[in-house]
C-alpha positions as CSV (number, residue, x, y, z in Angstrom):
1,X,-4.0,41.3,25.3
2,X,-1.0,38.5,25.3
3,X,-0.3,35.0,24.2
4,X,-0.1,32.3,26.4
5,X,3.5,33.0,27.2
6,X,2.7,35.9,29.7
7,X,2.4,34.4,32.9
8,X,5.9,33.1,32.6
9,X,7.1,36.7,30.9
10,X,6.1,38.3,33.6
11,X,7.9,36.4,35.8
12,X,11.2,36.9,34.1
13,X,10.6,40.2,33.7
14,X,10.3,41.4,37.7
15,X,13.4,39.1,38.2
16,X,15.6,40.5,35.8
17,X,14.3,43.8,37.3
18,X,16.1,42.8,40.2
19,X,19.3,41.4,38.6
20,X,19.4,45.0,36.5
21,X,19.7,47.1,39.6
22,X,20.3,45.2,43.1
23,X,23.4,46.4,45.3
24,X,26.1,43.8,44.3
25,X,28.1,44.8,47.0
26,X,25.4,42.8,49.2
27,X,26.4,39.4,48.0
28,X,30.2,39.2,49.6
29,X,31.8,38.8,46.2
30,X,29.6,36.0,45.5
31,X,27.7,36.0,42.1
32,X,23.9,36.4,42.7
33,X,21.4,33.8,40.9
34,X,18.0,35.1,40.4
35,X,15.4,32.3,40.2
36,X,12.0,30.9,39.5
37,X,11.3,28.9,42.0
38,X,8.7,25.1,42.1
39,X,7.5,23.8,45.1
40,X,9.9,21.3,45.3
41,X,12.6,24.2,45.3
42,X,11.9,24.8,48.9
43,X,11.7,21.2,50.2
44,X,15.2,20.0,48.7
45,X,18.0,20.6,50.7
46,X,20.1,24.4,49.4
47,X,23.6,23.6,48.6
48,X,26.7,24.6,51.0
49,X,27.4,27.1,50.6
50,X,24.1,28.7,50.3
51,X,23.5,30.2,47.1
52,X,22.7,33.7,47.4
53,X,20.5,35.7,44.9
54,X,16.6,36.3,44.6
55,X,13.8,33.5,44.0
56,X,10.6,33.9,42.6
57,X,7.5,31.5,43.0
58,X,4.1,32.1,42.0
59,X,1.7,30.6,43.9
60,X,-1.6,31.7,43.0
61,X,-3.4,31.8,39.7
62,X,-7.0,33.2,39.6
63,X,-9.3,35.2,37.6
64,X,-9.4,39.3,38.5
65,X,-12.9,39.3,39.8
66,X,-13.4,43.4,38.3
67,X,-11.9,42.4,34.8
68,X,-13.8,39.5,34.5
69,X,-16.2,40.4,31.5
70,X,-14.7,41.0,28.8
71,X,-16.3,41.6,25.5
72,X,-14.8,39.7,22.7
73,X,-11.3,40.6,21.0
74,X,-11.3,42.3,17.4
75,X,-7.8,42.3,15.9
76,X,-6.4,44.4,13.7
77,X,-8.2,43.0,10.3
78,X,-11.4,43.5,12.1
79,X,-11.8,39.4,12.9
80,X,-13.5,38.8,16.5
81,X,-12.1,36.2,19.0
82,X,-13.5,34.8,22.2
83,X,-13.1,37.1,25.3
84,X,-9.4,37.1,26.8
85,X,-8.9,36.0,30.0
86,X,-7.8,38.3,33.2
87,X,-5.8,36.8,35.4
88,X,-4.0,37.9,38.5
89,X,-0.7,36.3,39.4
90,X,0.6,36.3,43.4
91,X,3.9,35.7,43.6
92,X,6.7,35.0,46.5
93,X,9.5,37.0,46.2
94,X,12.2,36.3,48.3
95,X,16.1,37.5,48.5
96,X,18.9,34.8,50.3
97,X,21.7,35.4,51.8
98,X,24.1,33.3,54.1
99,X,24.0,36.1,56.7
100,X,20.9,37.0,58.0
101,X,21.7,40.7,58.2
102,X,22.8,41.2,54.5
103,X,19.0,39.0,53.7
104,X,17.1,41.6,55.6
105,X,18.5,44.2,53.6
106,X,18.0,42.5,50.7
107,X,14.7,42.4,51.2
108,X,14.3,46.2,52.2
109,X,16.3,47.1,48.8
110,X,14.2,44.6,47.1
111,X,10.5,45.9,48.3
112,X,11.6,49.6,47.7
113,X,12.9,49.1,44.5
114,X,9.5,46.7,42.9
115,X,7.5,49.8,44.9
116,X,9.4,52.3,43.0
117,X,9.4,50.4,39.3
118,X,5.6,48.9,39.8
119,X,4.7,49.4,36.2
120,X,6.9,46.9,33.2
121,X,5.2,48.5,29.8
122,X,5.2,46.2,26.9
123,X,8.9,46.8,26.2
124,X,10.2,45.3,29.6
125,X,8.3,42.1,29.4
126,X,8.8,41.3,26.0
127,X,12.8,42.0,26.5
128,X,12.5,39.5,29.1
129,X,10.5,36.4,27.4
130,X,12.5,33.3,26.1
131,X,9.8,32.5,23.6
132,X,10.1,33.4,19.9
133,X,7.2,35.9,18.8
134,X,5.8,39.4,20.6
135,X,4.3,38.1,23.6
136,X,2.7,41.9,25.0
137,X,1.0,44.4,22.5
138,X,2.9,47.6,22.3
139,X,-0.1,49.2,24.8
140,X,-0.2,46.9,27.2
141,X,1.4,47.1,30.7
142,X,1.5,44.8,33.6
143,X,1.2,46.3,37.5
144,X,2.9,45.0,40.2
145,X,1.2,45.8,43.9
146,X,2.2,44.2,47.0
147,X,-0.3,42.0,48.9
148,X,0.3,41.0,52.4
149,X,-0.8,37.5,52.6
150,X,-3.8,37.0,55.4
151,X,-2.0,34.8,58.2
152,X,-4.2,31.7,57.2
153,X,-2.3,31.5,54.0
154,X,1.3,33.2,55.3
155,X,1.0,29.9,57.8
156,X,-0.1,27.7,55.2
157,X,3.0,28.6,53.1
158,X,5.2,28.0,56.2
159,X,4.0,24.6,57.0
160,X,4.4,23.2,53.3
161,X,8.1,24.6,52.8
162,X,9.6,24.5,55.9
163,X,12.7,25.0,57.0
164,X,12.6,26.9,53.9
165,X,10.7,29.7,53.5
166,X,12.9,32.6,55.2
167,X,11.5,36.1,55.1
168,X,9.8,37.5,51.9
169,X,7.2,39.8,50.1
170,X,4.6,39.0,48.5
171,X,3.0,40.9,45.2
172,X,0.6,40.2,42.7
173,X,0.9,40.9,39.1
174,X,-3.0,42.4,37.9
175,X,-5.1,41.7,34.9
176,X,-3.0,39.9,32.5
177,X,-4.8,39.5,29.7
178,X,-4.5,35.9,27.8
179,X,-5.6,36.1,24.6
180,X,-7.9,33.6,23.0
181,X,-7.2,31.8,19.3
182,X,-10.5,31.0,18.9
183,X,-12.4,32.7,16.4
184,X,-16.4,34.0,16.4
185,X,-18.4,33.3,13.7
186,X,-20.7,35.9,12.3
187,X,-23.3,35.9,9.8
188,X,-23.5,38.1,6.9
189,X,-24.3,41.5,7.2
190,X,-28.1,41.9,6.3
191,X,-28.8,44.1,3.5
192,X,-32.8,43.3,2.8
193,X,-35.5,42.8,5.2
194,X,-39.0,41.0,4.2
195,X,-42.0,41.3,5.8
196,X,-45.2,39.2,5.5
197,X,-48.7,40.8,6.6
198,X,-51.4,38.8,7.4
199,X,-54.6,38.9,5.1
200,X,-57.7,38.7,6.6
201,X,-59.5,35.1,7.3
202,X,-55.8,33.7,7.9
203,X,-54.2,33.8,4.2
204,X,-51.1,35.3,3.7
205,X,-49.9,37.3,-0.1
């Protein structure tokens, strides 16, 4: 279970993945940026010269269809809490590079690497957060897989960013669980039970 932060934790965290381990020798001397990218990213024009790096953008936001029942959250102190929500976040990744050769292998590094590291534990995410406060419990984990976009939506992407969109992978970070503030109420426990019997003729003792 997390706090509203996680979407945006996770985020960071696969990025500074990236910034913790890519080849530096791949960038020409230049120093790589590493990104979270908004639509709008894609559509303004990239500065000369290009600036070279990796980009995130998550695109999608939707419920995970096999976590979604969930049976309400107990805390710690035993208090019980309205269902958290799962949701699965697909993401663009994408590496850029003035020369197209050193941006393909950018992106092969890049897919091996997220295929080798596909699990960021509690400790990883919450490293990489910018808001105050624990954002993942110290048993939760996060899984990265990559999803191959059907064409339909691969050509939908295209057609909205263009010229922009150069090669990329896309992944999708499963069952992030958003924690809900809002407490259950519960009656008292019961510690007598009554019980009326009928007399005959319809009168009651």
């Amino acid at each position: 279970m997390a706090r509203f932060s996680a979407i945006s934790c996770v985020c960071k965290a696969l990025l500074r993945s990236l910034e913790d381990h890519c080849p530096r020798e791949l960038f020409a001397g230049q120093v790589p940026a590493f990104r979270i990218y908004q639509p709008e990213s894609f559509t303004t024009p990239p500065p000369d010269p290009v600036v070279e790096g990796f980009t995130l953008f998550p695109w999608r936001i939707a419920p995970n269809a096999q976590m979604r029942s969930q049976p309400p959250r107990t805390d710690a102190h035993g208090d019980k809490f309205r269902p958290s929500l799962p949701l699965d976040v697909h993401m663009v990744t994408t590496p850029w590079a003035a020369d197209a050769e050193r941006q393909l292998a950018l992106l092969g590094w890049m897919a091996r690497h997220l295929e080798d590291r596909p699990i960021f534990d509690a400790n990883r995410l919450n490293a990489a957060s910018t808001f105050s406060g624990q954002v993942f419990q110290a048993h939760e984990s996060v899984e990265l897989v990559c999803d191959p976009l059907p064409v339909a939506d691969l050509l939908g992407l295209w057609d909205k960013f263009k010229p922009r969109l150069p090669a990329s992978a896309t992944y999708v970070a499963r069952g992030i669980l958003l924690d809900s503030e809002v407490a259950m109420e519960s009656g008292a426990l019961v510690r007598n039970r009554t019980f009326e019997y009928a007399a005959p003729g319809g009168a009651r003792n």
